[in-house]
C-alpha positions in Angstrom: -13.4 20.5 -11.9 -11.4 20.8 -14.9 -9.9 18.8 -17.7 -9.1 14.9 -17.2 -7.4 14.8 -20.8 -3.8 13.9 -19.1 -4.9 13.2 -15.5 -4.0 16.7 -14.3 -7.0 16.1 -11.8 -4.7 14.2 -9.7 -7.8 11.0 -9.7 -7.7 8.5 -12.3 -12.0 8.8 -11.9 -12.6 12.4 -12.2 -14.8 13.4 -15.1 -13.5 16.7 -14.9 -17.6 18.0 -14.0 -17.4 17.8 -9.9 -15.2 17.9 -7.3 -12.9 15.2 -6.7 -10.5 14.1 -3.9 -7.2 13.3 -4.6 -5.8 10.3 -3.3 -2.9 7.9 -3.0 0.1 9.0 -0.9 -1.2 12.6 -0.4 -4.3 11.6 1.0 -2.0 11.1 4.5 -0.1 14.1 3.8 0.0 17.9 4.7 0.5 20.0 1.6 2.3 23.3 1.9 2.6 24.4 -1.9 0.7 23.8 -4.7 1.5 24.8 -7.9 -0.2 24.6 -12.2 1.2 24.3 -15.2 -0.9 24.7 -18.1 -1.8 20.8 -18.0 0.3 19.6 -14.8 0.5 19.9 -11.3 2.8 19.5 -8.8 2.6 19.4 -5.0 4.9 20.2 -1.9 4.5 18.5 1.3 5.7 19.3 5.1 8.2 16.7 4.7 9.8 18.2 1.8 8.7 15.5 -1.0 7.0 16.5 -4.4 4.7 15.3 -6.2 3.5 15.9 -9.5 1.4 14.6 -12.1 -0.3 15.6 -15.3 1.2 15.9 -18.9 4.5 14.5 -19.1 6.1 15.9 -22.3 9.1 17.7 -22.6 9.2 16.1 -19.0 7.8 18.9 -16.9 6.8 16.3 -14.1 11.2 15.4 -13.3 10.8 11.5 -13.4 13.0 11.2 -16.7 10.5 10.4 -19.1 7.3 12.0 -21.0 4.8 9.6 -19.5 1.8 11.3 -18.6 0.8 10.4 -14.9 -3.0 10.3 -13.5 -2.0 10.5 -9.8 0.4 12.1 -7.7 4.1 10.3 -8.0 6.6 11.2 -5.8 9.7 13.2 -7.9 12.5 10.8 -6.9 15.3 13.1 -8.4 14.3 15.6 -5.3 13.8 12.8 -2.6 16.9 13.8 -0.6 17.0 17.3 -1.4 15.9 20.7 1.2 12.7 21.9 -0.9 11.7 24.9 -0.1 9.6 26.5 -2.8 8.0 24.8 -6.6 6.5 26.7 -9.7 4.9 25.8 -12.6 5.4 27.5 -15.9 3.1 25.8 -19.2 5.6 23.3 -19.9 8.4 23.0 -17.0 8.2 22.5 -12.9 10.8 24.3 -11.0 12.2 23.5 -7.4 14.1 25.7 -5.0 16.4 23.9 -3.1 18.5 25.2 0.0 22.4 23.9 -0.3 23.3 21.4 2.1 27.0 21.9 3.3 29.1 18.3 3.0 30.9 17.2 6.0 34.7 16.7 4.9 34.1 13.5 7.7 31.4 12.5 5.0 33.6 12.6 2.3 36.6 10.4 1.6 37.7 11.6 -1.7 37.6 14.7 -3.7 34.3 15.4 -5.7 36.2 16.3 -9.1 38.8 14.0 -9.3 37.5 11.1 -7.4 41.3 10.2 -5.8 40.9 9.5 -2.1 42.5 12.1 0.6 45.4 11.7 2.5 48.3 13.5 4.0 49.5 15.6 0.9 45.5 15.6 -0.3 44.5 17.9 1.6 40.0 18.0 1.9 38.8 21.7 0.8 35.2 23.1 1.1 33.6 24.9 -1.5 31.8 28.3 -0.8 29.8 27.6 -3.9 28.4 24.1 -3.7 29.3 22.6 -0.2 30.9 19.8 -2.0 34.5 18.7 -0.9 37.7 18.9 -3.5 41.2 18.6 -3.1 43.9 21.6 -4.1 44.3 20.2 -7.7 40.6 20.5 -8.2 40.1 23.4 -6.3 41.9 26.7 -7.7 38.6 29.0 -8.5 37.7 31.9 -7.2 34.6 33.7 -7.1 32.7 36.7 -6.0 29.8 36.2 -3.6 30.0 32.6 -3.3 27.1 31.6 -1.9 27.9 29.9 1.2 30.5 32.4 2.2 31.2 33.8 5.6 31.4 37.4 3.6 29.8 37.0 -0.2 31.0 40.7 -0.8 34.5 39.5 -0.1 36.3 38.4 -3.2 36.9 35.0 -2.0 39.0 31.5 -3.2 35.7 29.1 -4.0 37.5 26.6 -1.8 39.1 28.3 1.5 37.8 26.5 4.2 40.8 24.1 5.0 39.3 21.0 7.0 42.0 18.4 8.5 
């Protein structure tokens, strides 16, 4: 019930004048969040995916383009992230997405300049971003960093030494 104008009813055969099922690859899923934009939609499963689908200017649905979708597409740009929340505002979809601390085993070179570490390049942790820098790229410091072991501690952005 609703508009079918830009498939915000989530089935390329609604009408818009009864109830419709929404199918495709939510129809196996468990949806924890759903959220409306003034003509879009967008979903958030148990397994952390999100869909959306609907009018596609100003590219409110996050695949890179305007198109307008009928059916629920999976947002590819949030695949790998930690979801935990979405909202809808008339013309934009917003994610929360919990930070995911970098191993410095995962990482073989610095995330800012790219050169790979070694004895005198040294791997840093950031407190703001989890990512892994070396000492050239890493001479910020911030106040309540978010992933710091104290955020009212005035703290160097990169601290955590890891050998």
């Amino acid at each position: 019930m609703g508009s079918p104008v830009y498939g915000q009813l989530g089935n390329p055969q609604a009408d818009g004048k009864l109830p419709t099922r929404v199918e495709g690859k939510l129809s196996k899923s468990r949806v924890d969040e759903i959220a409306c934009g003034a003509y879009h939609v967008a979903v958030l499963t148990s397994r952390t995916e999100v869909y959306t689908w609907g009018k596609g200017a100003n590219g409110r649905l996050g695949h890179g383009n305007i198109d307008d979708r009928s059916s629920p597409t999976l947002v590819e740009a949030l695949k790998d992230k930690q979801v935990k929340s979405i909202a809808c505002g008339a013309n934009f979809t917003a994610a929360i997405c919990l930070h995911k601390w970098v191993s410095g085993v995962d990482q073989s070179m610095c995330s800012g300049c790219r050169l790979p570490f070694n004895f005198k390049r040294k791997r840093h942790n950031c407190y703001n971003c989890g990512l892994v820098f070396c000492h050239s790229c890493s001479s910020k410091k911030s106040l309540k960093a978010s992933m710091a072991p104290n955020p009212n501690k005035f703290v160097s952005v990169i601290t955590a030494l890891i050998n």
